[in-house]
DOMILO-661458 format. One record per residue (C-alpha): x, y, z. Coordinates in steps of 0.001 Angstrom, whole numbers. Layout:
N
SITE, X, Y, Z
...
This chain:
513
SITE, -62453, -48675, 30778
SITE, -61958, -48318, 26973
SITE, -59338, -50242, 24929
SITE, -56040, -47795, 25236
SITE, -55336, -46062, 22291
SITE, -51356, -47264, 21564
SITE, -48784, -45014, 20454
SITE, -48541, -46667, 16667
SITE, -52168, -45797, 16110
SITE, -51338, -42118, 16932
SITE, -48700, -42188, 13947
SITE, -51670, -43595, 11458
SITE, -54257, -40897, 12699
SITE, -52072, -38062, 12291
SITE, -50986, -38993, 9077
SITE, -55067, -40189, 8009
SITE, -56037, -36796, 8706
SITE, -53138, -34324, 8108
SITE, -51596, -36078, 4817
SITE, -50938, -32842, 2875
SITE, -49743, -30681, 5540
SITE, -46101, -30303, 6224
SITE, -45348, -32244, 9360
SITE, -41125, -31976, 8893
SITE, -38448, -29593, 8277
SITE, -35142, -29273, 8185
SITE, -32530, -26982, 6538
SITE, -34123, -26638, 2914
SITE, -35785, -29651, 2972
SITE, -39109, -30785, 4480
SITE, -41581, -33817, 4289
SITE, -45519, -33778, 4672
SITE, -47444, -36087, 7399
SITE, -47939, -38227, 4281
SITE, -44524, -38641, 3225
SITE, -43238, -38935, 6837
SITE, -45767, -41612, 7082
SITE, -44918, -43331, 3514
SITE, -41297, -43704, 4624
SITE, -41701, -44925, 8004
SITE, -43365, -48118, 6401
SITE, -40524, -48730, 4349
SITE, -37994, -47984, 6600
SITE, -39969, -50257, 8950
SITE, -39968, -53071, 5968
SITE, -36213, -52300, 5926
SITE, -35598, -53110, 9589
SITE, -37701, -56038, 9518
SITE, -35224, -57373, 6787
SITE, -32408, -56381, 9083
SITE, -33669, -58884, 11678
SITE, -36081, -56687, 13686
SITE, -38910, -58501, 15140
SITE, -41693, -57404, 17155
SITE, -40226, -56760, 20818
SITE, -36647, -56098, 19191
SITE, -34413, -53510, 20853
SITE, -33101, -51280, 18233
SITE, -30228, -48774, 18796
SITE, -30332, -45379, 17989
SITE, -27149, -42751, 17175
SITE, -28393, -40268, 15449
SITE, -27868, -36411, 14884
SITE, -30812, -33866, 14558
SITE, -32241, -34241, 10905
SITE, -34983, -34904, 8242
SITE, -35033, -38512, 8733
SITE, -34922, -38206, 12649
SITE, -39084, -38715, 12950
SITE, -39543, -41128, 10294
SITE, -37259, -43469, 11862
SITE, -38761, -43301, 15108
SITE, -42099, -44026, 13304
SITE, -40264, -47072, 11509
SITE, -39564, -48353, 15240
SITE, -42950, -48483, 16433
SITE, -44509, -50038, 12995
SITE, -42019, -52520, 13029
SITE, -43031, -53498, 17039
SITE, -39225, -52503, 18036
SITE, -38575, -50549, 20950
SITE, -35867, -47947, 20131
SITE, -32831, -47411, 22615
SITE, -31774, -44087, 21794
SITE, -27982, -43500, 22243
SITE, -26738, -39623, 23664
SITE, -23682, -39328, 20782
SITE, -21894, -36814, 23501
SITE, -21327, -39988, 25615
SITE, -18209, -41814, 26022
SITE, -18046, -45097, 23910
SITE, -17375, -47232, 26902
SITE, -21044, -45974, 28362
SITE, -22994, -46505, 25378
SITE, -21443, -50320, 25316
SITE, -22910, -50858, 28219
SITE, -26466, -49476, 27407
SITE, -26328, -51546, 24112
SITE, -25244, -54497, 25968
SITE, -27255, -54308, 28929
SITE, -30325, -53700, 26275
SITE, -29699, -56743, 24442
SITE, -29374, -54233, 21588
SITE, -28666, -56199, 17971
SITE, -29613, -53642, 14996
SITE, -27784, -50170, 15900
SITE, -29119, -47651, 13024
SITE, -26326, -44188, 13143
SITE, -26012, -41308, 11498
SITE, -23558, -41286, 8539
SITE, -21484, -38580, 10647
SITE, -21149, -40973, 13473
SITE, -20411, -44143, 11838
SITE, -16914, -43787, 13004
SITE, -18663, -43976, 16338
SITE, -20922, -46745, 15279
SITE, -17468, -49002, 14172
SITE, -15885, -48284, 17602
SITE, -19495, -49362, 19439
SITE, -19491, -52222, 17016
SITE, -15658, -53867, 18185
SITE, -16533, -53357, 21662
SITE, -20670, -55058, 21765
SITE, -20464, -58908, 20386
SITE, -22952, -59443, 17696
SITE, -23715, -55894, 16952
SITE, -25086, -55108, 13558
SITE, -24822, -51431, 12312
SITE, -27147, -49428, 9526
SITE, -26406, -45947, 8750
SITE, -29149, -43264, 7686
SITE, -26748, -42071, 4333
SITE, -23994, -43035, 2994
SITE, -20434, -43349, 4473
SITE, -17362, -44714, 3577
SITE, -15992, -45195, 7271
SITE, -17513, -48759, 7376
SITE, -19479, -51167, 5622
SITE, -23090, -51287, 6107
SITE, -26118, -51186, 4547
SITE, -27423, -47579, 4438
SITE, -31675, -47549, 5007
SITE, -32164, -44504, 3114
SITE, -31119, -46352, 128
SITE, -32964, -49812, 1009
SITE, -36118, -48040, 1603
SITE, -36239, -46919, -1990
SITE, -36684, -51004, -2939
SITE, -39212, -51437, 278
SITE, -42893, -51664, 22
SITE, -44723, -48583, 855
SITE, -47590, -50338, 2754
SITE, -48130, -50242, 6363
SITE, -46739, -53587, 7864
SITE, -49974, -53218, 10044
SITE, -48268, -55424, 12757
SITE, -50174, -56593, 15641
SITE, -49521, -54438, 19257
SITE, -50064, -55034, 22883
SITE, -50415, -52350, 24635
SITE, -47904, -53500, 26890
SITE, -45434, -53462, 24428
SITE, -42334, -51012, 25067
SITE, -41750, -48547, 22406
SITE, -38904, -46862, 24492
SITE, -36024, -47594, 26547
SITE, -34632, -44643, 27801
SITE, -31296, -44445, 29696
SITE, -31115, -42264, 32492
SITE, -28940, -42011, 35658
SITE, -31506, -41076, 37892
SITE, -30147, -40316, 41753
SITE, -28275, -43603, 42237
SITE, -25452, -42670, 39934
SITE, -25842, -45946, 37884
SITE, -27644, -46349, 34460
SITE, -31000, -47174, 34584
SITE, -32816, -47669, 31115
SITE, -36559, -46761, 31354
SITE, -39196, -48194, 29480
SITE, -42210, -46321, 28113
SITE, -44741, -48975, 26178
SITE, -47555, -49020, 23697
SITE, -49792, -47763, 26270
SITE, -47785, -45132, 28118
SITE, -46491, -42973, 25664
SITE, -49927, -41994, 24635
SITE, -50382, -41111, 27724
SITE, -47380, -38360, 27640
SITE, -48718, -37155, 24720
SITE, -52270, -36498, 26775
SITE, -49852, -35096, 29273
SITE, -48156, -32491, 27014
SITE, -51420, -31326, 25802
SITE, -53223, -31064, 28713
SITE, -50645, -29062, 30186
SITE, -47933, -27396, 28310
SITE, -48992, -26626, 24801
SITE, -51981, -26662, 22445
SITE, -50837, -26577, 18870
SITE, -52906, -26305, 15895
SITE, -52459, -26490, 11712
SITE, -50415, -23210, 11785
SITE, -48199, -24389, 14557
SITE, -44801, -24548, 14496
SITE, -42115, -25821, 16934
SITE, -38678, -25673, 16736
SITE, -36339, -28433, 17538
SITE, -32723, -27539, 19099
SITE, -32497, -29987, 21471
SITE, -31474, -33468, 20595
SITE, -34852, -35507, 19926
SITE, -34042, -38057, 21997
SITE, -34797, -36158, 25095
SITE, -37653, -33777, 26363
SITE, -37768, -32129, 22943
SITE, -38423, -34894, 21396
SITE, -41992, -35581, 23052
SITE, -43375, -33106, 21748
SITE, -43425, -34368, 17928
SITE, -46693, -36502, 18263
SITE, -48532, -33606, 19965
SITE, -47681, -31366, 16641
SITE, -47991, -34132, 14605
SITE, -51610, -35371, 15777
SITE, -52891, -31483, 15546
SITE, -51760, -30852, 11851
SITE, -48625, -28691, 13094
SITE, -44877, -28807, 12167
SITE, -41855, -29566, 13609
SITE, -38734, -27445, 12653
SITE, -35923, -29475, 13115
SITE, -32596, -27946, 13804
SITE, -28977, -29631, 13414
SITE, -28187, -28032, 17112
SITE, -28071, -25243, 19076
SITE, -26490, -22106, 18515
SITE, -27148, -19242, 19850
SITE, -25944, -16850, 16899
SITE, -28739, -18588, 14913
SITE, -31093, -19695, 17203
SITE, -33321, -16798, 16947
SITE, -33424, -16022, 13713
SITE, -34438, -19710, 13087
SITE, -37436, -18778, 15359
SITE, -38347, -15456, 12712
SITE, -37436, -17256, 10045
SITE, -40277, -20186, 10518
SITE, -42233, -18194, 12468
SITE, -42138, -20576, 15217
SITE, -45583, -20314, 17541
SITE, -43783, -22564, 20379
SITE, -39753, -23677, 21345
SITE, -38371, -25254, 24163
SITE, -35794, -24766, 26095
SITE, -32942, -25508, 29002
SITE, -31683, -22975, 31222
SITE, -28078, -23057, 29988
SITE, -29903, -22274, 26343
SITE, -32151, -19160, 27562
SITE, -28962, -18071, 29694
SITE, -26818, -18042, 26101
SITE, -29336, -16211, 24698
SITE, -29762, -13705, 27416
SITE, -25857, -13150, 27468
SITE, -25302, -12775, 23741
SITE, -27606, -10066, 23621
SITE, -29520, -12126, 20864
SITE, -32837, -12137, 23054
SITE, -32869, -8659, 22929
SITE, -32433, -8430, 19460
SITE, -34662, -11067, 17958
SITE, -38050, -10663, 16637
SITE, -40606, -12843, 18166
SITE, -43380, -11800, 17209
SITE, -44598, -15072, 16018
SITE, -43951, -16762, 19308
SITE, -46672, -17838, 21691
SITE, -45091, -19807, 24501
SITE, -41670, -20748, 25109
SITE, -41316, -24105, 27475
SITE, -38673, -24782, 29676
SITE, -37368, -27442, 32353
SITE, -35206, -30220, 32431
SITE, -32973, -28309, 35113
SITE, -33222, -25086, 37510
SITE, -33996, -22209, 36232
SITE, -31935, -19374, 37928
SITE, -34327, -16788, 38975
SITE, -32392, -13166, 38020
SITE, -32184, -15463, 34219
SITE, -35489, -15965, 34321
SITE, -36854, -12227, 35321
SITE, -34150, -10636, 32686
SITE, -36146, -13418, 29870
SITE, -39574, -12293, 31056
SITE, -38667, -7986, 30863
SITE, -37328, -9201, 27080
SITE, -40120, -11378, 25972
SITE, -43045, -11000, 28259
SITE, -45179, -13129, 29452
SITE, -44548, -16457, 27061
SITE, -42742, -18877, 29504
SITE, -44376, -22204, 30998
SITE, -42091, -24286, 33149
SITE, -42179, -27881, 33927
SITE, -40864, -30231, 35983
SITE, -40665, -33922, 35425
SITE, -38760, -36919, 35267
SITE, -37542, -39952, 32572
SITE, -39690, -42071, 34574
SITE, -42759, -40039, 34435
SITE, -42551, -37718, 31745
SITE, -42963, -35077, 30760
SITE, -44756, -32500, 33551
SITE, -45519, -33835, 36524
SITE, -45891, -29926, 37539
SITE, -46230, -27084, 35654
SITE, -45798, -23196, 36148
SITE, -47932, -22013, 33510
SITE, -47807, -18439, 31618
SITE, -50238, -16689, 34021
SITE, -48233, -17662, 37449
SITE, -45201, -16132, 35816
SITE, -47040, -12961, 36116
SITE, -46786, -13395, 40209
SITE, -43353, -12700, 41517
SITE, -43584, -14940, 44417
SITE, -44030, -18091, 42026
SITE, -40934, -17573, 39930
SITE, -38629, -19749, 42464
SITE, -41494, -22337, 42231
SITE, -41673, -25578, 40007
SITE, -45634, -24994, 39827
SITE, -48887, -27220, 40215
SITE, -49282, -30400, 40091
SITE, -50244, -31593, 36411
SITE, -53745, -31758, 35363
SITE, -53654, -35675, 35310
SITE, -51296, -36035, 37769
SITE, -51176, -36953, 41574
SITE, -48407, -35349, 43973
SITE, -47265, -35923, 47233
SITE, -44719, -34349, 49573
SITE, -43978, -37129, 52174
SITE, -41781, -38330, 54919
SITE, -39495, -41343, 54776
SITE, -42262, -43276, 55748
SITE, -44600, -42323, 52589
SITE, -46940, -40049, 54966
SITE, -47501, -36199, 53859
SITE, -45853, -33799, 55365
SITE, -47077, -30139, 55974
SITE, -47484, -27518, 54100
SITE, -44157, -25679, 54391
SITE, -42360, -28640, 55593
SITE, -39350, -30433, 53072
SITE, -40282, -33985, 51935
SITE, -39615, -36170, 49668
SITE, -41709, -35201, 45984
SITE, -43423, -38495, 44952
SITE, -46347, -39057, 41938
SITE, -48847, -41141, 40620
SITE, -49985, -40429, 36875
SITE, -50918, -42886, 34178
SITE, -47533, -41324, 31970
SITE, -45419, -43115, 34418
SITE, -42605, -45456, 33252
SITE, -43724, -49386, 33137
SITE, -40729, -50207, 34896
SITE, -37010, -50127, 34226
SITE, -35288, -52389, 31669
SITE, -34940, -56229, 33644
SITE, -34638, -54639, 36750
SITE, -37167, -55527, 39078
SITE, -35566, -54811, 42252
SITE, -34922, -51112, 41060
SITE, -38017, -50694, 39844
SITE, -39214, -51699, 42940
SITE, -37440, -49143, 44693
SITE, -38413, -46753, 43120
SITE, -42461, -47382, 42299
SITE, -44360, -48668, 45324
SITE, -47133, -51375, 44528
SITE, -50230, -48720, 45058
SITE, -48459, -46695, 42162
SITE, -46166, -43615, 43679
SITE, -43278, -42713, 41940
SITE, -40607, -41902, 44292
SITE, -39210, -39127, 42306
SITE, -35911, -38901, 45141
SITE, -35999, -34770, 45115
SITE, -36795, -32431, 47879
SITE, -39322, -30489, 47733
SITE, -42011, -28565, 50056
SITE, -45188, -27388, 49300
SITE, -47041, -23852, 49912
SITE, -50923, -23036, 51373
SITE, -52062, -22520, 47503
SITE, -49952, -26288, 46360
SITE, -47199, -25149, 44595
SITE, -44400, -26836, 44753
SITE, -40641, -25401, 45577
SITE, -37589, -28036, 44937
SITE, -35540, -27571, 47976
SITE, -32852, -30277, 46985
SITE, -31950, -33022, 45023
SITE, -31390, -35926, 47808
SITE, -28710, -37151, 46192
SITE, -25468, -35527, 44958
SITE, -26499, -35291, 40974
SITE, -25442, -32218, 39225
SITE, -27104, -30521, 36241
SITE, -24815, -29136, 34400
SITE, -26630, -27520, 30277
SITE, -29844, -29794, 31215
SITE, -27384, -33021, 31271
SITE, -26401, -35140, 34242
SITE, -23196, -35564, 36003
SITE, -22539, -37833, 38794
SITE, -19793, -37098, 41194
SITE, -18752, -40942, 41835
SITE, -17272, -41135, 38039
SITE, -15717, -37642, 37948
SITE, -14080, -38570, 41081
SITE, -13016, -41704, 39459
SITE, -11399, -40037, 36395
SITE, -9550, -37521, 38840
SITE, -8648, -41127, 40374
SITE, -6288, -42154, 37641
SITE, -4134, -39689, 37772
SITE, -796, -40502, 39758
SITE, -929, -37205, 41469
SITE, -4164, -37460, 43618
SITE, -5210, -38929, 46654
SITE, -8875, -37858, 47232
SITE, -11299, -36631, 45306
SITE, -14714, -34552, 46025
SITE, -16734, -33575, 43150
SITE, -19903, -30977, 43418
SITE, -21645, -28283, 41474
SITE, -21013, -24298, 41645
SITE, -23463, -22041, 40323
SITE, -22616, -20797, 37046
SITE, -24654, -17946, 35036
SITE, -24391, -20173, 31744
SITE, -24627, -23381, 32618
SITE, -26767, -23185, 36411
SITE, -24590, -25721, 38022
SITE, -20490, -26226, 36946
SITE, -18887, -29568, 37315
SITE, -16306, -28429, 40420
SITE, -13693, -30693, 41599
SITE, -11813, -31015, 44867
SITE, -8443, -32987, 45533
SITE, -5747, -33691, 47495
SITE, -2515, -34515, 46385
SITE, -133, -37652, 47450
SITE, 2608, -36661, 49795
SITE, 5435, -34967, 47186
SITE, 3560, -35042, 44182
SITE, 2812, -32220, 41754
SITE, 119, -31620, 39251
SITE, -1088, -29070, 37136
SITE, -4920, -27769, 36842
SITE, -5000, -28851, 32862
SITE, -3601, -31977, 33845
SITE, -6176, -33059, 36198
SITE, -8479, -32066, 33300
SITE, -7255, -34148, 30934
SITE, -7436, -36997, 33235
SITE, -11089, -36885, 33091
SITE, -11377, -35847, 29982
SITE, -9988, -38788, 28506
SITE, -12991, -40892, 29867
SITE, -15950, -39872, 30786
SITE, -18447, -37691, 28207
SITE, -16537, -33786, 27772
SITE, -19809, -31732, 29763
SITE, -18779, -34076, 32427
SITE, -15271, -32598, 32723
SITE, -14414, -30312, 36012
SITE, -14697, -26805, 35053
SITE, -12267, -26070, 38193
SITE, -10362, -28138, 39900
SITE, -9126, -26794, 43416
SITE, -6155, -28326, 45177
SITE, -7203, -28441, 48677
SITE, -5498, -29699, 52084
SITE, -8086, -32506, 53324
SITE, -11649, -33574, 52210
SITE, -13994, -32863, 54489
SITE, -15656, -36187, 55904
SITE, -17992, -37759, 58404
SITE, -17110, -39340, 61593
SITE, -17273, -42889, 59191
SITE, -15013, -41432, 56688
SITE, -17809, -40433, 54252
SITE, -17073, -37516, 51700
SITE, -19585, -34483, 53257
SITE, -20108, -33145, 49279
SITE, -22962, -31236, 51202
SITE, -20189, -28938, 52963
SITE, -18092, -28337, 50039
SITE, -21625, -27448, 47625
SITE, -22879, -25145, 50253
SITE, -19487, -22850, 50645
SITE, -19916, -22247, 46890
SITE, -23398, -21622, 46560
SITE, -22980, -19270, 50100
SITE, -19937, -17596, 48522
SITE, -20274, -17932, 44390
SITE, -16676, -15924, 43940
């Protein structure tokens, strides 16, 4: 075997041979592979002066913006591995992933620095740096050290073992799990996203809705390596979304369902010219299948799906332009990846039969290296020969595609973000009013799945709808607030007292109204 190519020698390649070529934009302002490239060194020379060391976790708060790539560059040349933080979540949750990350150095947005002060009080010995200037706290600002910083590449040294990424996720436990991608693996995603999803060239453009810190987000080295540009937008909005796509001529965007389903709704995908486009990715939830046939009559035949995981990202199958041409494949996840193994097994890690529900597991060389310091969870979840217990239900068909029956435990998806039950229930919890609490997901034409709630009420008391809202609204992240909550007689449990979720889920989904 070769020596592994690492992910910081994919930065200095790109930039080597596409130096000229514009490699960043955002609003009226954009920056060439060369200038990413120039300030990523001194941004990387400013974070070594902040304390970062090779091995350092660094935080990440950050909005969608111009400096959002060259910072992630800065990480990897300075041998840190960036924690990026999701700014929607509550500040009490992204304490813990600091903490739990050993996280020193947090670098924030100027618009959340108010954020960054709260995260600050509540994680000892947390240093913040904001990318511009704010007057909400006092910090240094990197976009104005890196005008004194050397322009040279620190050339550190790199192990390919060394993580680059440590990605929170939830997973199907409920609990947060940071995953770590390394010097080795996230090259390996890149091959992945290639291989299977796009292949971008000098007059390729993507645009960038999504925040960067998830699935849209891996596809900037792909672009970046092949000479194309990223296009990178503040957010999503549907009344702009598509004219963003005409105005840069985008050739590829991705997508959630909730984000196709605005765009369907509004009438805007109906309207919009896009000519330029030549394939339009989507995953990171289910895709509901009237959504998708009303997105292929409007835009034809553009759409490749994929389905993957944090901890082996980013397709581990794909549905791929051509098999959305076949009407019996659009309920379908697809094929496995090109450079991926899949398996539909028992319990006992033995394939089941074709038609048969199992457990979806994988092997592929983009998998995770583990998850952060724990070993017990990681080895739960990845058995020593390499399989990925991926914990959803799926089955597979006489030709191998795969169909995801289930999700084996309770999660919901609610705009391509995850909910867990347990802590909704727990907000609902607080409130003087309740007694139980069962919280599932209902279908819902903009958002696939709706946060639903269930409770029962103490003997006597009273409560309002709004103010069983507010309850959880006041803690946990606002996506993860109940878009109904329905005052029932009794929870429906097993004969051991245990909350049957299952029964309460299926009456919706049977009976959507």
């Amino acid at each position: 075997m070769g020596v592994p190519v690492l992910a910081v020698e994919m930065v200095r390649r790109g930039a080597a041979r596409h130096g000229s070529r514009t490699a960043v934009v955002s609003g009226n302002r954009s920056l060439t592979h060369a200038e990413v490239d120039e300030a990523a060194n001194r941004l990387a020379h400013v974070l070594a002066g902040l304390g970062v060391t090779r091995g350092t976790r660094v935080g990440l708060l950050l909005d969608n913006g111009l400096w959002s790539v060259p910072v992630d560059f800065a990480c990897l040349k300075a041998g840190a591995a960036r924690v990026p933080l999701n700014a929607r979540l509550a500040v009490d949750e992204q304490a813990r992933m600091l903490s739990a990350t050993g996280v020193r150095l947090l670098v924030a947005s100027a618009d959340l620095a108010g954020r960054a002060a709260e995260l600050a009080e509540h994680v000892d010995g947390l240093r913040v740096a904001t990318l511009g200037a704010t007057d909400v706290l006092d910090a240094p600002d990197v976009l104005v050290e890196m005008t004194q910083a050397s322009a040279a590449d620190p050339r550190l040294p790199a192990d390919p073992d060394d993580p680059v990424l440590v990605l929170y996720t939830s997973g199907t436990t409920g609990s947060l799990k940071a995953v770590v991608h390394t010097q080795r693996s996230y090259p390996v995603i890149v091959a992945n996203i290639l291989a299977n999803l796009v292949s971008p060239g000098r007059d390729s453009v993507m645009l960038h809705a999504a925040s960067l810190i998830h699935a849209s987000g891996t596809f900037v080295l792909p672009f970046w390596l092949r000479g194309g540009t990223s296009v990178v937008l503040p957010g999503f909005d549907p009344g702009s979304y598509l004219d963003a796509v005409a105005r840069h001529r985008a050739t590829e965007i991705n997508l959630v369902p909730t984000m196709l389903g605005m765009l369907v709704a509004s009438g805007a995908a109906e309207r919009a010219d896009v000519s330029s486009l030549r394939t339009a990715v989507y995953g990171a939830s289910p895709m509901p299948r009237p959504l998708l046939e009303q997105a292929l009559g409007l835009w034809g035949p553009r759409f490749v799906q994929y389905y993957g995981q944090t901890e082996a990202p980013l397709a581990i199958t794909v549905l791929d332009r051509h098999d959305h041409g076949d009407p019996a494949l659009l309920g379908s996840c697809g094929h496995p990846a090109v450079d991926a193994e899949v398996a539909v097994t028992g319990d006992d890690g033995a394939p089941v039969g074709v038609g048969e529900v199992g457990e979806l597991r994988v092997r592929a060389p983009f998998a995770m290296a583990g998850y952060h310091e724990a070993p017990d969870l990681t080895a739960e979840t990845v058995a020593a020969d390499g399989w990925v217990r991926t914990r959803d239900l799926a089955r597979v068909d006489d030709r191998g595609y795969l169909t995801l029956v289930d999700r084996s435990s309770d999660m919901i998806i609610t705009g391509g973000y995850n909910v867990y039950p347990r802590e909704v229930e727990e907000a609902l919890l607080t409130h003087p009013a309740v007694a139980q609490a069962a919280v599932v997901g209902a279908p819902d034409p903009t958002w696939v799945e709706a946060v639903t709630a269930f409770v029962t009420l103490r003997p006597g008391a009273v409560a309002t709808e709004d103010e069983l809202r507010a309850a959880v609204r006041r803690r946990p992240a606002g996506y993860k607030v109940p878009k109904a909550v329905h005052r029932v007689e009794a929870i429906p449990t097993s004969p051991v007292g245990k909350v049957l979720r299952r029964a309460l889920r299926e009456h919706l989904w049977a009976d959507p109204s």
